[in-house]
Each structure stands twice: as C-alpha cells, then as structure tokens.
C-alpha angles and dihedrals in degrees: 000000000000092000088056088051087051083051096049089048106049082046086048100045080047097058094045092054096048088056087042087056090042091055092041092053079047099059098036089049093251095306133108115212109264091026106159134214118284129171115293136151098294113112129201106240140223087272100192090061096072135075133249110231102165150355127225128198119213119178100290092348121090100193114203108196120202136180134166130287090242087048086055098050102058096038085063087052100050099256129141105249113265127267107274092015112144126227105197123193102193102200104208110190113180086004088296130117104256095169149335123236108203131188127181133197104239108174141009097269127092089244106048093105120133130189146228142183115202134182124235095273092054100257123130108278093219094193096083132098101225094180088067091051082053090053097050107051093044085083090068089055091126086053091056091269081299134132106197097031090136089064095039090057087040089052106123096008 
C-alpha cells in the first residue's frame, strides 16, 4: 500500500512540474531566457543574387545589408516584400565575413518574419539567441520589421 502512495505522488509531483513549465513557457512567449538558435525555415540565399543597398557601422562591424532586386522594388513603391524574400546582414570584422544575420518573409502578415544566424561558411551559428532578434525588430513592425528601410526604398534613386 505505501509503495503504491510513493507512486501516486511522484506521478503526481511530475505532473505538476510539467503544468508549472508549461506556464512558465506561457508567460515568457514559448522561450526560456538564454534559448539559443536551432533550425528553423530560414534559408540561407543565393546570396550573389541580391543587391547591396547600404552599409551600417557598428563599432568594429561594418555591416553590409543586402535583398533582392524584386524586394527592392516593391519596397520603392510602397509594397509589403514579397512571401520567401531574404533580408542579409553581412557582419564584416577586419574586413572579413564574421557572420551572416538572415532573416526571411514567411507569411502574408507584417509580422511573419523568422530569423537566422549562419557562419561563414553558411552553416547555422547555433550561439545566437534568434528570439531576441524576433523581438527587436518587432519594434520596427510599421517599416516592414526593417531598420534601413529608408535606404532600402532610396537604393538606385
């Protein structure tokens, strides 16, 4: 009898922990602070395809950001970026790529962006926090999740 109580509680302390994570995941939008990159949709793009249209320096980093020309084209005119386009912040340090910050339009909406940190050689830098990316450049929901999009719309003028 009392072996079959242990069992009932640690069933029943398991069960408990398990709706306490879950809140926990809830309250904190499904991440847990110091979540780190995993694969996701983002692709990395044929990157020699898309254009240049500024550059940003940052401290040591000289951050070169690139899109399509159809992203840029519709930008100009006031459109939202097309489903699939890629945005590209290539992060030059010593005048060499030290990563590549992607982030890709996945659905229809302002906000269906998703994010993705790559190495030099074009695998997943799984160091970065990409949630906190998602949370950034939320702020810039009303300039298409983008911060130079007043260079991006002025690219070619």
């Amino acid at each position: 009898m009392r072996e079959k109580l242990v069992q009932i509680a640690i069933a029943i302390a398991g069960a408990a922990l398990v709706v306490l994570l879950a809140s926990v995941m809830l309250l904190m939008d499904g991440e847990f602070p110091g979540a780190r990159a995993e694969a996701n949709a983002v692709t990395f793009p044929p990157i020699e395809e898309l254009e240049h249209y500024t550059t940003v320096e940052r401290g040591v980093s000289a951050e070169h950001m690139m899109t399509s020309p159809e992203a840029l084209a519709a930008l100009k005119a006031g459109s939202p970026v097309p489903v699939g386009t890629h945005m590209v912040l290539v992060d030059y340090r010593n005048g060499k790529v030290f990563r590549y910050f992607v982030s890709q339009k996945v659905g229809e909406g302002a906000d269906e962006w998703a994010f993705q940190w790559f190495h030099p050689d074009r695998s997943i830098k799984a160091d970065e926090n990409t949630a906190r990316c998602y949370s950034c450049h939320r702020s810039r929901q009303d300039s298409q999740f983008m911060f130079t999009l007043p260079e991006a719309q002025a690219f070619g003028s």
